[in-house]
DSSP file (Angstrom, degrees, kcal/mol; ACC not computed):
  #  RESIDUE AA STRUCTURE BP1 BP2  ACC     N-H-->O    O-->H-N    N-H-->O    O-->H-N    TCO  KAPPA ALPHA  PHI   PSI    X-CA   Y-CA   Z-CA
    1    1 A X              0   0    0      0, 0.0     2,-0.4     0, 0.0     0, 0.0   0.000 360.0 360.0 360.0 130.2   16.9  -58.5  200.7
    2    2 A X        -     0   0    0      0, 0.0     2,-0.5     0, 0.0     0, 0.0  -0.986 360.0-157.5-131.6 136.6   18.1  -61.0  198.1
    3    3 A X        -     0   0    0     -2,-0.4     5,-0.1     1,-0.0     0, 0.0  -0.887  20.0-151.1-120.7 126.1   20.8  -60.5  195.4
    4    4 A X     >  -     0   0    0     -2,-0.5     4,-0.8     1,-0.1     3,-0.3   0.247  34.6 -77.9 -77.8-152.6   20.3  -62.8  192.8
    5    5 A X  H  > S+     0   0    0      1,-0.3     4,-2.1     2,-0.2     5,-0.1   0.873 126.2  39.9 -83.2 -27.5   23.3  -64.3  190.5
    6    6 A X  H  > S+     0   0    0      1,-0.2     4,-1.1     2,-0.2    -1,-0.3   0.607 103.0  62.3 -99.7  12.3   23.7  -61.3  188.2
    7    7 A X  H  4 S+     0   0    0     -3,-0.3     4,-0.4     2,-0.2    -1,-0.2   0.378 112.4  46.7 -58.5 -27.8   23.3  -58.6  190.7
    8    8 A X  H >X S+     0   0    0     -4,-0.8     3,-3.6     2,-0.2     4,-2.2   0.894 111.6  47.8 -75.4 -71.6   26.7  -60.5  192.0
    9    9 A X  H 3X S+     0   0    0     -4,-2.1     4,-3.7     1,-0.3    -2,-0.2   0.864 109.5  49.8 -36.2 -52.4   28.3  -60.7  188.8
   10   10 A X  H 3< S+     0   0    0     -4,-1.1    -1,-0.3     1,-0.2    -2,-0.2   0.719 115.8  47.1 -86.7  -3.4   27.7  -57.0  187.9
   11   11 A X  H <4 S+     0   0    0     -3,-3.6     3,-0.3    -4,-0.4   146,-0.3   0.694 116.5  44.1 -91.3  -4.9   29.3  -56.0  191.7
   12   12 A X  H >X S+     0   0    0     -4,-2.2     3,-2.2     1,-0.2     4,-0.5   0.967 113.4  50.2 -69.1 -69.6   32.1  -58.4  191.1
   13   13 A X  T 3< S+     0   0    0     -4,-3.7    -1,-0.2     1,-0.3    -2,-0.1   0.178 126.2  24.9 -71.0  12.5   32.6  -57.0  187.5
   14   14 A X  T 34 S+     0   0    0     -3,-0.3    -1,-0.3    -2,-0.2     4,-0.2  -0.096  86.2 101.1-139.1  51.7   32.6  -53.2  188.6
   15   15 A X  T <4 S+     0   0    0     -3,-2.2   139,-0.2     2,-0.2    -2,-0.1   0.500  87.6  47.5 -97.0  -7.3   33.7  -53.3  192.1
   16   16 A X  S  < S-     0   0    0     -4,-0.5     2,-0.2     1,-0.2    -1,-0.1   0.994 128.0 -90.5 -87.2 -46.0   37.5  -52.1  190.9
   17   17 A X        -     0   0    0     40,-0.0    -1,-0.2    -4,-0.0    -2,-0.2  -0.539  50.6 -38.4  69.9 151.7   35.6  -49.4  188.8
   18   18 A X        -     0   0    0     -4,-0.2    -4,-0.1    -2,-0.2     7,-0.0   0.097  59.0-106.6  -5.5 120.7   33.8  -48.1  185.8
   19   19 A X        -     0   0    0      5,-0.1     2,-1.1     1,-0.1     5,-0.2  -0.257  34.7-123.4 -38.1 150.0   35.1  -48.9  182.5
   20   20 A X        +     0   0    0     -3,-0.1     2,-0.2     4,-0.1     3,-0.1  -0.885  69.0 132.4 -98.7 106.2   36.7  -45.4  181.4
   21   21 A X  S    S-     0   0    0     -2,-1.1     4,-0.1     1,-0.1     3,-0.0  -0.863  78.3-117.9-149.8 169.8   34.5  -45.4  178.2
   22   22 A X  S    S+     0   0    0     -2,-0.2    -1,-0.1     1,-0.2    -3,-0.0   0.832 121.0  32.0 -77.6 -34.3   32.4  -43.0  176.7
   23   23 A X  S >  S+     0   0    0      1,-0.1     3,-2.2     2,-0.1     4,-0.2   0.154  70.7 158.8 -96.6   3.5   29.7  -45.6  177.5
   24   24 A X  T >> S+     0   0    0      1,-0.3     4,-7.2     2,-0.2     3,-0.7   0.509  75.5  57.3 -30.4 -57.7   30.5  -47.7  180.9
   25   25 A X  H 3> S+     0   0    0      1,-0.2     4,-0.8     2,-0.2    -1,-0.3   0.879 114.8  45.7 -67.4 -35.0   27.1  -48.9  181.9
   26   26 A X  H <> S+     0   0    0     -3,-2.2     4,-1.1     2,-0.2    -1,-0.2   0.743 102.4  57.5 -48.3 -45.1   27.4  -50.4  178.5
   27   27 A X  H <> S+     0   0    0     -3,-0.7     4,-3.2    -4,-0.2    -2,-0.2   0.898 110.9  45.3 -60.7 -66.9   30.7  -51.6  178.7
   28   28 A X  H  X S+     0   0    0     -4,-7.2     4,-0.9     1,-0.2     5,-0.2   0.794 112.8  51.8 -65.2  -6.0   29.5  -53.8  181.8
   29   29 A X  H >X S+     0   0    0     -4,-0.8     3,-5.0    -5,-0.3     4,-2.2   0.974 109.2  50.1 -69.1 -72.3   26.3  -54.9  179.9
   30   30 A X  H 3< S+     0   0    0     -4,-1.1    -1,-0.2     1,-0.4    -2,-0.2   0.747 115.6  42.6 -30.8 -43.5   28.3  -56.1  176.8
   31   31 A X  H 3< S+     0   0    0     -4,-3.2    -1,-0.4     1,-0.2    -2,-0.2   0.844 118.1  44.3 -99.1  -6.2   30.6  -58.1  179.0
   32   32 A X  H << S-     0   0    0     -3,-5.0    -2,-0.3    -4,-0.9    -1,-0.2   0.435 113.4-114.3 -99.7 -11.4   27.6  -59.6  181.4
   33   33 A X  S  < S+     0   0    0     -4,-2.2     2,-0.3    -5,-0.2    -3,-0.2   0.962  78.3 108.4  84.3  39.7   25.7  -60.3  178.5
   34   34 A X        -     0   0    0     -5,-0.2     2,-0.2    -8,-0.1    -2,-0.2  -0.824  69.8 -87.3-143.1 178.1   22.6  -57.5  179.4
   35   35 A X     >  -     0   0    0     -2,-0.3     4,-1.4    -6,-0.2     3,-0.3  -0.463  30.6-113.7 -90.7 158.4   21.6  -54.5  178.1
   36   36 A X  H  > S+     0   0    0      1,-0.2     4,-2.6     2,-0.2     5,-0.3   0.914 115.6  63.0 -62.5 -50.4   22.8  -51.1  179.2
   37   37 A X  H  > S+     0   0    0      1,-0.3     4,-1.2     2,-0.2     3,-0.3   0.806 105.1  43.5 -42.9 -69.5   19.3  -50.5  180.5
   38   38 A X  H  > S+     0   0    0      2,-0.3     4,-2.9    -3,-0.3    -1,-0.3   0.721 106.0  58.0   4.8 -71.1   19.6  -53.2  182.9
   39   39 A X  H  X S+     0   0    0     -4,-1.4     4,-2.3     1,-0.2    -2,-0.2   0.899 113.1  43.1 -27.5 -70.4   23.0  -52.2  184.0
   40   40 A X  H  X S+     0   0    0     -4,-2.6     4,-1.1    -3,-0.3    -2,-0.3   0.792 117.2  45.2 -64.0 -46.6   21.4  -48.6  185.0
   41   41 A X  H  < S+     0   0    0     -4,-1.2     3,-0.3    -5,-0.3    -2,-0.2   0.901 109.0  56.5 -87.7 -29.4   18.1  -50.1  186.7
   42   42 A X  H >X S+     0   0    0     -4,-2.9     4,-3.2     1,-0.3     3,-1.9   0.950 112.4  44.9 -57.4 -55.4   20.2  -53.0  188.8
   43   43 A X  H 3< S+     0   0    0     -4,-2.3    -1,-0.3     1,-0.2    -2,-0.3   0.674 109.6  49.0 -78.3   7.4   22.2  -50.1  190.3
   44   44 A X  T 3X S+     0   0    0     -4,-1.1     4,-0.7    -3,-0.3    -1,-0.2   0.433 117.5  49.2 -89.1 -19.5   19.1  -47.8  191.0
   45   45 A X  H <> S+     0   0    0     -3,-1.9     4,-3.0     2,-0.1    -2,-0.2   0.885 117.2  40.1 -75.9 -57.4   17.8  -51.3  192.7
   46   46 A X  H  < S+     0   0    0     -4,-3.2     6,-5.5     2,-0.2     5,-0.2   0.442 114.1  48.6 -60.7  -7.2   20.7  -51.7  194.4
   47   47 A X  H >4 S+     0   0    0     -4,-0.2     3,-2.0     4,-0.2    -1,-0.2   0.827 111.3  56.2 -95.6 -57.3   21.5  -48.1  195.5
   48   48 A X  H 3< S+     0   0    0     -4,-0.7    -2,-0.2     1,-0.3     2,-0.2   0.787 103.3  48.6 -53.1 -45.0   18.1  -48.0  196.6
   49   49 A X  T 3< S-     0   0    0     -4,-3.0     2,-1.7     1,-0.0    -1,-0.3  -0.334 115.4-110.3 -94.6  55.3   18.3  -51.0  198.9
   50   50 A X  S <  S+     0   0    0     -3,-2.0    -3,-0.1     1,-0.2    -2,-0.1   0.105  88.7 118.1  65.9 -18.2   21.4  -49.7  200.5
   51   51 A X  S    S+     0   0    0     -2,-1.7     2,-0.7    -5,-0.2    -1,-0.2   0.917  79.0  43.3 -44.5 -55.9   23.7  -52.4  199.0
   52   52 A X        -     0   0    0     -6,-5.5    -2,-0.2     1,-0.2    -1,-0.2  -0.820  69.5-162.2-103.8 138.1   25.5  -49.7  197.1
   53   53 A X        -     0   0    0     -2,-0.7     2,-0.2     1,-0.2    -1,-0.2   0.998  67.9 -33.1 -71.9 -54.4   26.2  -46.9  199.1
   54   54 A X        -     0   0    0     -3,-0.1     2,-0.4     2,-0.1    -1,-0.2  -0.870  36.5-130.7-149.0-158.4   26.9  -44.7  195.7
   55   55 A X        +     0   0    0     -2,-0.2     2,-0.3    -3,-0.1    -3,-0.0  -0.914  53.2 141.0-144.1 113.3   28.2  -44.6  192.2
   56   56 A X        -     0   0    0     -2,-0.4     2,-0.7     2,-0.0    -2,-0.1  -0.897  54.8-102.0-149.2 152.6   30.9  -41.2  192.1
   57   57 A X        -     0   0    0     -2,-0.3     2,-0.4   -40,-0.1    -2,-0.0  -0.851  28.4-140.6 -91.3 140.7   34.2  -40.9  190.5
   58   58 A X        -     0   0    0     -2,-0.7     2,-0.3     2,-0.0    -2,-0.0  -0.828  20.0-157.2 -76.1 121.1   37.4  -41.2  192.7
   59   59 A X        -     0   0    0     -2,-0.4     2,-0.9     4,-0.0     3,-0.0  -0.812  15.2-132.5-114.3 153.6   39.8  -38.9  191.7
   60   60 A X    >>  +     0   0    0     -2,-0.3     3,-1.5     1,-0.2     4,-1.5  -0.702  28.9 176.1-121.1  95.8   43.2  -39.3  192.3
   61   61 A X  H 3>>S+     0   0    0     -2,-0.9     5,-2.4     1,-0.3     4,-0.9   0.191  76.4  63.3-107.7  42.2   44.3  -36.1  193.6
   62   62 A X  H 345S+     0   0    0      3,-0.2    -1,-0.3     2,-0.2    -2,-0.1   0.546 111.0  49.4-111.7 -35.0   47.9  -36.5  194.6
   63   63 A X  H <45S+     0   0    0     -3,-1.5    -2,-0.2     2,-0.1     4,-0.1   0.881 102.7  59.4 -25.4 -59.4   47.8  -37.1  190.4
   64   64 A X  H  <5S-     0   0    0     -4,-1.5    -2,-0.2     2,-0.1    -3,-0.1   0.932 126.4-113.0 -55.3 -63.1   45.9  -33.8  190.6
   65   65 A X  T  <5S+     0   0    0     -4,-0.9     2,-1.0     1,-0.3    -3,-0.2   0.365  79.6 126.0 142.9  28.3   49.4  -32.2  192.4
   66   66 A X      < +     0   0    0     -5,-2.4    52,-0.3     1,-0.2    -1,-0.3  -0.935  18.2 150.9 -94.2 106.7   47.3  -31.6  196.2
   67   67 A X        +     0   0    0     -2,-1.0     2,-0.5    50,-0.3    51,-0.2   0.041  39.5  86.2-110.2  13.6   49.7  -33.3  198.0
   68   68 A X  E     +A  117   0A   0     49,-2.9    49,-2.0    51,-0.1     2,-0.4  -0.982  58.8 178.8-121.8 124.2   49.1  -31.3  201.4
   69   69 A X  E     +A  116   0A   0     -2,-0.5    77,-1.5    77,-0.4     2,-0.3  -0.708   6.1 179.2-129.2 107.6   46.4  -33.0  202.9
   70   70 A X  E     -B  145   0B   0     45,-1.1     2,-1.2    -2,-0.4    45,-0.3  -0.533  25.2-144.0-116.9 139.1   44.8  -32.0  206.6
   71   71 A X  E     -B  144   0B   0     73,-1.5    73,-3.2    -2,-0.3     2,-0.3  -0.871  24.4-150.9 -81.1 103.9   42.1  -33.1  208.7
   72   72 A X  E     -BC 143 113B   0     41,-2.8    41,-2.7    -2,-1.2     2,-0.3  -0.635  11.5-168.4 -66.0 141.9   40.3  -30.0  210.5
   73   73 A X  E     +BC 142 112B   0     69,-1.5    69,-0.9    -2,-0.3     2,-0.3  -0.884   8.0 177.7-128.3 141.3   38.9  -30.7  213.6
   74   74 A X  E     -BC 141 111B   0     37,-0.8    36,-2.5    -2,-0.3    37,-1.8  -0.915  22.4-133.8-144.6 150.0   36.9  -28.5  215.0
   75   75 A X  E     +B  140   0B   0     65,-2.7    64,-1.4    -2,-0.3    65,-0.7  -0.948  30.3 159.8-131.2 153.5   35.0  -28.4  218.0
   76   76 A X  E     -B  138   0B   0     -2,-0.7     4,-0.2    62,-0.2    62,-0.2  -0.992  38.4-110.2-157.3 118.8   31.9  -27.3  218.0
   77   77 A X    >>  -     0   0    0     60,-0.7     4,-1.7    -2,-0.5     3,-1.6  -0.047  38.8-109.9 -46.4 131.4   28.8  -27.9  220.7
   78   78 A X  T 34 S+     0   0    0      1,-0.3     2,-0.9     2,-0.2     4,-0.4   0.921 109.7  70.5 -58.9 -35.3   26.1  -30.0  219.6
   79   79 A X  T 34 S+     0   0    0      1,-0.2    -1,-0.3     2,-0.1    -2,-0.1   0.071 111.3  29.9 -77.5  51.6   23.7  -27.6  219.3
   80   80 A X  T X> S+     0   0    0     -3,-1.6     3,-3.8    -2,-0.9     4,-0.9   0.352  88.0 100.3-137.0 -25.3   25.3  -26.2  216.4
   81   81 A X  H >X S+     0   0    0     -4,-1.7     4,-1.5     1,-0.3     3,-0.8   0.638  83.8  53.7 -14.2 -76.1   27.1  -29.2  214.8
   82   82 A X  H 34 S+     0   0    0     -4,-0.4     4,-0.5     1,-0.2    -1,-0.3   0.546 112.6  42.9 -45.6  -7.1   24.4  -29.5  212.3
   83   83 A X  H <> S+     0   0    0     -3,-3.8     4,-2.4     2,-0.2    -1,-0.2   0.928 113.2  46.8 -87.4 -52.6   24.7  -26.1  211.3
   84   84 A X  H <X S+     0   0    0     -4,-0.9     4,-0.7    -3,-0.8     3,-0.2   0.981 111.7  65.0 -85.4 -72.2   28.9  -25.7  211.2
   85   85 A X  H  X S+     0   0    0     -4,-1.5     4,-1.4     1,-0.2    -1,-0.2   0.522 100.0  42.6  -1.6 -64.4   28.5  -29.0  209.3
   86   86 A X  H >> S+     0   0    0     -4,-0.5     4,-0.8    -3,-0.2     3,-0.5   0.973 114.0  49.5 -34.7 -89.5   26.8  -27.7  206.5
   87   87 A X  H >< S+     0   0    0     -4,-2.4     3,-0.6    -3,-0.2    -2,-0.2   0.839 113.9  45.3 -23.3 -66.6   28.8  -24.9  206.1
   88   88 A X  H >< S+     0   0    0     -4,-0.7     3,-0.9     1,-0.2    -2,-0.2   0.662 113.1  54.3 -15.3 -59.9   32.1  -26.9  206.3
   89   89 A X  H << S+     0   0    0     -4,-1.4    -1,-0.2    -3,-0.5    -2,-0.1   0.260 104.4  51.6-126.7 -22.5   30.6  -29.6  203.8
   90   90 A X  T << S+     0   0    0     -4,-0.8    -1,-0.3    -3,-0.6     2,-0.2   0.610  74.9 115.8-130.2  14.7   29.7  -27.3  201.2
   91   91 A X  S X  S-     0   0    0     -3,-0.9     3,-1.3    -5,-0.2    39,-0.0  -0.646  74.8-124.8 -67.8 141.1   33.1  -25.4  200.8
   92   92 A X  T 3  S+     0   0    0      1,-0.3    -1,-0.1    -2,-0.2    -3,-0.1   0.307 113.1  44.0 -75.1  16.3   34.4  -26.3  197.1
   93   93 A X  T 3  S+     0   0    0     21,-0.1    23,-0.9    33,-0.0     2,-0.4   0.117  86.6  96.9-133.1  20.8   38.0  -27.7  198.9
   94   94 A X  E <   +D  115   0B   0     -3,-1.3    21,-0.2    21,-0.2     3,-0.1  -0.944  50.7 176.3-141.7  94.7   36.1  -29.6  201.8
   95   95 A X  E    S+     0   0B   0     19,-0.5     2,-0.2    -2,-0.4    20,-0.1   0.336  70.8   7.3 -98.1  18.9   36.2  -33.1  200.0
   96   96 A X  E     -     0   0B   0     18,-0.4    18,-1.4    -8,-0.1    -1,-0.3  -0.816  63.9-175.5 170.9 116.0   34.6  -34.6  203.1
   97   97 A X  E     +D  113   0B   0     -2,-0.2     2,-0.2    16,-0.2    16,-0.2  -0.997  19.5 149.3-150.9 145.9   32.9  -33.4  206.6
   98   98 A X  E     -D  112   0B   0     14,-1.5    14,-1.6    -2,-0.3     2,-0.0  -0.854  38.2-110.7-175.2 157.6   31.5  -35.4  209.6
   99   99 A X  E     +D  111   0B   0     -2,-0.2    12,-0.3    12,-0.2     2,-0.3  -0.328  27.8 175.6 -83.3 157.7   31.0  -35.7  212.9
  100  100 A X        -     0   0    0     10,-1.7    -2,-0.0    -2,-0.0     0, 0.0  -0.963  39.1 -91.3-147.5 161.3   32.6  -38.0  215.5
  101  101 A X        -     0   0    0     -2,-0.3     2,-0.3     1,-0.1     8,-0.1  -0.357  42.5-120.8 -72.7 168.2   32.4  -38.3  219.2
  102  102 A X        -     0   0    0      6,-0.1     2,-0.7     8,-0.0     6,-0.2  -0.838   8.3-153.3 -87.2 124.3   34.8  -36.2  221.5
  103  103 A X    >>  -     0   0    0     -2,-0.3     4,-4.0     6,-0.2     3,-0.7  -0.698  31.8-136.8-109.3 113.9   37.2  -37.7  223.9
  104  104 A X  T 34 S+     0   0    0     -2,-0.7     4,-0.1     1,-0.3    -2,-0.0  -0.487  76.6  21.9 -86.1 144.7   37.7  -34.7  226.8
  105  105 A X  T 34 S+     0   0    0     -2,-0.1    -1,-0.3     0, 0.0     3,-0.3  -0.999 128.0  29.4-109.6  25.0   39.9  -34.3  227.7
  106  106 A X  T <4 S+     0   0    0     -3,-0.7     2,-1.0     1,-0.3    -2,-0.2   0.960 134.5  24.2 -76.1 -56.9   43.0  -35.2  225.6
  107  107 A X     <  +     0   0    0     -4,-4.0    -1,-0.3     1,-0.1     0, 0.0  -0.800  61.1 167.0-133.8 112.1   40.7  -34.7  222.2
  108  108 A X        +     0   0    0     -2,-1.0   -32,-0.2    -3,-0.3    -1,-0.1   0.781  41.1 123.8 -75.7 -27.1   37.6  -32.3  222.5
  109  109 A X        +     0   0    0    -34,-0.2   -34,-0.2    -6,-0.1    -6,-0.2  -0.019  27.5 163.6 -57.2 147.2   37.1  -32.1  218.7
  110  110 A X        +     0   0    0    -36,-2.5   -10,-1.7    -8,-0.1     2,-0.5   0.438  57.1  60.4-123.5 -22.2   33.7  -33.1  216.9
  111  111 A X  E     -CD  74  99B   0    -37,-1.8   -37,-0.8   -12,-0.3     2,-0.5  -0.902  62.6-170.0-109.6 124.4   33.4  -31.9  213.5
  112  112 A X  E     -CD  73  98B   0    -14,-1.6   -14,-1.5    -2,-0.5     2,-0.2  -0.927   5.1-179.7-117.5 159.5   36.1  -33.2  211.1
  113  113 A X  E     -CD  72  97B   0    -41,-2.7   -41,-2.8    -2,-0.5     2,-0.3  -0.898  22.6-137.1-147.8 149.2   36.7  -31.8  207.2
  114  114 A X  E     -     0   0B   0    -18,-1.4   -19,-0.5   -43,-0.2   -18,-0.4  -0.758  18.4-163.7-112.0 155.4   39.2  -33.0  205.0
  115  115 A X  E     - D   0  94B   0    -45,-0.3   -45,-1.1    -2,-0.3     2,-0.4  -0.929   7.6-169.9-145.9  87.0   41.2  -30.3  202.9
  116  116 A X  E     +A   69   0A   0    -23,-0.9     2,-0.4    -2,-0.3   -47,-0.2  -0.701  23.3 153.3 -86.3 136.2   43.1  -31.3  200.1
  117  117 A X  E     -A   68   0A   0    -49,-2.0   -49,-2.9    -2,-0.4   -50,-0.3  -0.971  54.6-107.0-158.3 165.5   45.5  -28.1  198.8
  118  118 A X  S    S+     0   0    0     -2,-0.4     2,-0.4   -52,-0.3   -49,-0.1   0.656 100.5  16.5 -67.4 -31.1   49.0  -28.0  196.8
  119  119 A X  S >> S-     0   0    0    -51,-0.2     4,-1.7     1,-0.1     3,-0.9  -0.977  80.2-108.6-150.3 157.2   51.0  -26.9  200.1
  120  120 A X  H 3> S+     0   0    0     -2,-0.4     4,-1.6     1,-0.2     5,-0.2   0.930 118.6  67.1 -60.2 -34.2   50.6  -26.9  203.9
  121  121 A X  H 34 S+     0   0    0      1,-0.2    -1,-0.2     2,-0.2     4,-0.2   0.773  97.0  53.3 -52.3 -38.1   50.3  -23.2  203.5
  122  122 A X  H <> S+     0   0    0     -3,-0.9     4,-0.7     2,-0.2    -2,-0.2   0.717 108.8  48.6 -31.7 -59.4   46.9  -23.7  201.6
  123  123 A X  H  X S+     0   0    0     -4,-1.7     4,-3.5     2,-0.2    -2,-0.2   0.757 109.0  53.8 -59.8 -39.6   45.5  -25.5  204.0
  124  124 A X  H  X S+     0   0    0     -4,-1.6     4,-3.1     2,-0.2    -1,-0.2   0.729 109.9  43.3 -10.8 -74.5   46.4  -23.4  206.3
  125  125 A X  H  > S+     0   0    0     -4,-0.2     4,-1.2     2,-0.2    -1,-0.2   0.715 110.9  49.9 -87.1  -5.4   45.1  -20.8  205.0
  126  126 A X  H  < S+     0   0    0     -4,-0.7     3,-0.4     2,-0.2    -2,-0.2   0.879 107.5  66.2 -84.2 -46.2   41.7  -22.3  203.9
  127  127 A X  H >< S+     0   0    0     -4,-3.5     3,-1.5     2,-0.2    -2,-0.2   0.868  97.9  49.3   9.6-101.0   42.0  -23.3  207.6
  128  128 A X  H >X S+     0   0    0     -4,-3.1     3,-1.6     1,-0.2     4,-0.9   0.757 107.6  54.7  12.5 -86.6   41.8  -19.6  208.5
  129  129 A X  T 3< S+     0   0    0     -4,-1.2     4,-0.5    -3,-0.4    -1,-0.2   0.219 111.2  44.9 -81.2  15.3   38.6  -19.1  206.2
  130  130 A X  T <4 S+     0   0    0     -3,-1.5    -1,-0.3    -4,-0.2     4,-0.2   0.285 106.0  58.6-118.4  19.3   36.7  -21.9  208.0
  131  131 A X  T <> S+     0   0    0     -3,-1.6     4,-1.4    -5,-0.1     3,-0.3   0.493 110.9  39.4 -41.2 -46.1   37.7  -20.7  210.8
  132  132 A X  T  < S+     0   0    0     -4,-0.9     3,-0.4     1,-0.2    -3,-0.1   0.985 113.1  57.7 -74.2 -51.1   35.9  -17.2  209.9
  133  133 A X  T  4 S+     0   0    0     -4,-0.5    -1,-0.2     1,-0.3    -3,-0.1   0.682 108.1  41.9 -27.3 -56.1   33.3  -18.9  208.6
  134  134 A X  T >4 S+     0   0    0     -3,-0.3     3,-0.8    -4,-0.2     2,-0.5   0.826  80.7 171.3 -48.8 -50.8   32.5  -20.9  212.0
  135  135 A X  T 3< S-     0   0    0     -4,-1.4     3,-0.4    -3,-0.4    -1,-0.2  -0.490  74.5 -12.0  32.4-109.4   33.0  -17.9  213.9
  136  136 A X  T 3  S+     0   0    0     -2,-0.5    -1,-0.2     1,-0.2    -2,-0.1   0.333 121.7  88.9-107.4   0.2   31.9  -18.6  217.9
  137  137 A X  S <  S+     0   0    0     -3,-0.8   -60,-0.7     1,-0.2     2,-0.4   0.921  95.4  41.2 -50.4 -50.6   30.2  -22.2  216.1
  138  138 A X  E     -B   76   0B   0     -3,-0.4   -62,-0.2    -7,-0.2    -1,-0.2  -0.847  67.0-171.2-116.4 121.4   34.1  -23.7  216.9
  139  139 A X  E    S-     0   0B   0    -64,-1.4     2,-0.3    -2,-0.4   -63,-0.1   0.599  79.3  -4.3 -81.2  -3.5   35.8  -22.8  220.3
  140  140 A X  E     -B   75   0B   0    -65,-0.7   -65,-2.7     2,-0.0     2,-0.3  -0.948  67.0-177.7-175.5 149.6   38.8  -24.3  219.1
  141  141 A X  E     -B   74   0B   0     -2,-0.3     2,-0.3   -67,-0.2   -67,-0.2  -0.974   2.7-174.2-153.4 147.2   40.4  -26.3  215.9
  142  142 A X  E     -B   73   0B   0    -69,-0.9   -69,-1.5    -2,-0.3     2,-0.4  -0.861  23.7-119.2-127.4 179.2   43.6  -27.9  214.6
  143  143 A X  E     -B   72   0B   0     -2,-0.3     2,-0.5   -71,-0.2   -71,-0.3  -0.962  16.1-161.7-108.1 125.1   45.1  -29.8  211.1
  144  144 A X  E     -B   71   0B   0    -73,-3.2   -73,-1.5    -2,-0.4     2,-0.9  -0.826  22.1-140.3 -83.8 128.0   46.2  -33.5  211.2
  145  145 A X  E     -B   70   0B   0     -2,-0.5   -75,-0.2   -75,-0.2   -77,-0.0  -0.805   9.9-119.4 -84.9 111.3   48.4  -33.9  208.2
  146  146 A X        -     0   0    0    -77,-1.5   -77,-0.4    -2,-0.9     3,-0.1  -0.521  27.9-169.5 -66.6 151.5   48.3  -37.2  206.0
  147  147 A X        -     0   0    0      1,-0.4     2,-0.3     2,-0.0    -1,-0.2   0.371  61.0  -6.3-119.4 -19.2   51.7  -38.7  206.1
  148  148 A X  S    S-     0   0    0      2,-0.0    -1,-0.4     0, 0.0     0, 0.0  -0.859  89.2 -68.3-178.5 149.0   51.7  -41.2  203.7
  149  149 A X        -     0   0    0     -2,-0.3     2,-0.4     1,-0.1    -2,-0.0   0.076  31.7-162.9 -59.0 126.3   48.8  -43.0  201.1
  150  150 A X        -     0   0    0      2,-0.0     2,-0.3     0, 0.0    -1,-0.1  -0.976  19.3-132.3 -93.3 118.4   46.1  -45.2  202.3
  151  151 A X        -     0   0    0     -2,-0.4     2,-0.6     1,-0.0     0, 0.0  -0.729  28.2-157.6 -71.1 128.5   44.4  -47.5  199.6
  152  152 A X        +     0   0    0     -2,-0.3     2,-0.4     0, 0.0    -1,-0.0  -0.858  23.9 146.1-113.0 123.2   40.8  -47.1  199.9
  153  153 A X        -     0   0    0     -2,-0.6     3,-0.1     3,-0.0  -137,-0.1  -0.908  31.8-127.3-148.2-152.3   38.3  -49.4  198.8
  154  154 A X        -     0   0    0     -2,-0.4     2,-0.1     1,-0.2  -139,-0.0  -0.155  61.1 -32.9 -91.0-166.2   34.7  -51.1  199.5
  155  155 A X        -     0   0    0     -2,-0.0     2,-0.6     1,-0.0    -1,-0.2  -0.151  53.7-152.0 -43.6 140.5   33.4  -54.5  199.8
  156  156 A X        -     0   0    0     -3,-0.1  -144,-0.1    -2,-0.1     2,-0.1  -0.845   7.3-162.7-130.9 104.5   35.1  -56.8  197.8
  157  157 A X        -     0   0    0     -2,-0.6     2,-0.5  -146,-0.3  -142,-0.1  -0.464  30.7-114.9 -93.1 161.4   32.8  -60.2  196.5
  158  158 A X              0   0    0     -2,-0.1  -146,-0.1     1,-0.1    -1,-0.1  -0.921 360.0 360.0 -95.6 104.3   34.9  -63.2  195.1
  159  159 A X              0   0    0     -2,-0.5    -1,-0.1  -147,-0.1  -150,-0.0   0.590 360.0 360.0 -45.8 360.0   33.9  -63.5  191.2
């Protein structure tokens, strides 16, 4: 896999993000000097060979006003994982789910989902309903709380 000189240029020029335009893919043509078309087919190359993982908006949702935000953990047997995964994963407040190993016996948990909600009370209670959900999938679960703002980003090329 080779990425030639504008396949750099156009992850340099939208590795902070997307123009906020009606038109974005446009935007970046206009300022690399390519067509929109181009723009669209470089990331569909590039998505495709794994270089970009995906192309999503980030929302910023401590903007949004969900400031309580908890890590379920569940633990759950491997032969169900894939299953209580899936469930987890496809609740509209479950902005994230994945598995991780267990270490028994301090930390048994396998399944994590992240839970974004307005108050600890939310979570809580959304908690609760993926807890019913699981049923006898999870012998057992708790909430980790964010305590304070992580900046996230990718790979970062030098222009």
């Amino acid at each position: 896999m080779t990425l030639d000189d504008m396949d750099r240029r156009l992850i340099v020029a939208t590795q902070a993000g997307l123009p906020v335009t009606a038109r974005p893919f446009a935007a970046v043509g206009e300022q690399l000097g390519i067509p929109a078309e181009e723009v669209i087919a470089r990331f569909e190359r590039l998505l495709d060979l794994g270089v970009v993982r995906r192309i999503a908006a980030v929302p910023n949702h401590y903007k949004l006003g969900y400031v309580a935000n908890g890590m379920t953990v569940w633990e759950v047997p491997e032969d169900v994982i894939d299953e209580a995964g899936r469930i987890l994963a496809a609740l509209p407040y479950v902005s994230h789910c994945y598995r991780r190993p267990a270490r028994p016996p301090e930390w048994p948990y396998t399944l994590f989902a992240m839970v974004h909600a307005k108050d600890r009370a939310e979570v809580s209670r959304r908690m609760e309903e993926m807890a019913a959900l699981l049923g006898a999938r999870a012998r057992g679960h708790t909430v980790l709380y964010s305590t304070k703002i992580l900046k996230k980003t990718g790979l970062r090329l030098q222009g």
